[in-house]
matplotlib code that plots the C-alpha trace (Angstrom):
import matplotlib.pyplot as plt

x = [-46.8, -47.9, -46.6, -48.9, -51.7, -51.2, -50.9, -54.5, -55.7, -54.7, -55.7, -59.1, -59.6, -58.7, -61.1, -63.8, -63.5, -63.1, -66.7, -68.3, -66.8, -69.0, -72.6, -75.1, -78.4, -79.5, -78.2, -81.5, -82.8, -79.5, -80.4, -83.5, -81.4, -78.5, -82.1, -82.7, -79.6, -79.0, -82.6, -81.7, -78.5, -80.8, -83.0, -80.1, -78.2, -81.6, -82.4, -79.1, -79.5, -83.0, -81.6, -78.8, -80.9, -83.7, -81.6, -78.0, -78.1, -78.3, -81.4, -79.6, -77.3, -80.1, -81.5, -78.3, -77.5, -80.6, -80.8, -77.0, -78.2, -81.5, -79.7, -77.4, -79.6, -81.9, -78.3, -77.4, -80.8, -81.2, -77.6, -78.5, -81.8, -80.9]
y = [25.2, 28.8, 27.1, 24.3, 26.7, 28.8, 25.1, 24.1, 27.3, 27.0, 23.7, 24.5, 27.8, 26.2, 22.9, 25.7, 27.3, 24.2, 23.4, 26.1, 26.5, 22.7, 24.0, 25.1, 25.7, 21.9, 20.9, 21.6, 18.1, 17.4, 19.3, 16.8, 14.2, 15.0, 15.3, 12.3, 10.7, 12.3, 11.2, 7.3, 8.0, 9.1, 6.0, 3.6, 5.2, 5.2, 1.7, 0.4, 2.5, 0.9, -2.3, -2.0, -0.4, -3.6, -6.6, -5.6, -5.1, -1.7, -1.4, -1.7, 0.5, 3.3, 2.9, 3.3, 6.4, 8.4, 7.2, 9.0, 12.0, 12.6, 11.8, 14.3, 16.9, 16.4, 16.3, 20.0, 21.1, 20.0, 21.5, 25.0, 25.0, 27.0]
z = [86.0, 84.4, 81.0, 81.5, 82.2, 79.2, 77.0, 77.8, 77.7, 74.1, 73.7, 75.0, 72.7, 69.6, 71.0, 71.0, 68.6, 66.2, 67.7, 67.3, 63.3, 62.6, 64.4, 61.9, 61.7, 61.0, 64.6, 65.7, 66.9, 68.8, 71.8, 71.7, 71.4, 74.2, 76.5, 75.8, 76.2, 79.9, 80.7, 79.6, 81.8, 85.1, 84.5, 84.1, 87.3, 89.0, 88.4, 89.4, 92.3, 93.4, 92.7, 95.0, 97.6, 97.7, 97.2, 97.2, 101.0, 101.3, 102.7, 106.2, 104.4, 104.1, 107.0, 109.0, 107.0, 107.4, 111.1, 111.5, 109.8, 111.4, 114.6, 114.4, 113.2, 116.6, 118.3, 116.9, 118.1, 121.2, 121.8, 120.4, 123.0, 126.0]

ax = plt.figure().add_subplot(projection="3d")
ax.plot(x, y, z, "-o")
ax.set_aspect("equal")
plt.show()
């Protein structure tokens, strides 16, 4: 197992350090770009998510869910009331 460890350990410093050898000053749009990327990723998962939520059935789905929660958030309270 410790030699396993020690392996990616290796594995990842080399990784790293073959990374950071290839940035250079003209990377500078690619932060831009990675934003932009994980912001088309958000909209896509949200979508998907709405889309489930209205006409996938899971309305009942959400409404059972936060029923459960709030309901046992009033249970803990009224339990810690003296």
């Amino acid at each position: 197992m410790k030699y396993l460890y020690i392996s990616s350990a290796r594995i990842l410093q080399r990784l790293r350090s073959a990374i950071s050898a290839h940035t250079n000053a003209h990377d500078s749009g690619q932060a831009t770009t990675e934003y932009a990327l994980v912001l088309l990723g958000a909209a896509i998962i949200a979508l998907l998510v709405v889309a489930w939520a209205t006409d996938g059935g899971g309305a009942g789905r959400i409404g059972e869910l936060f029923d459960s929660v709030i309901g046992n958030i009033l249970g803990r309270a009224d339990a810690v009331q003296p």
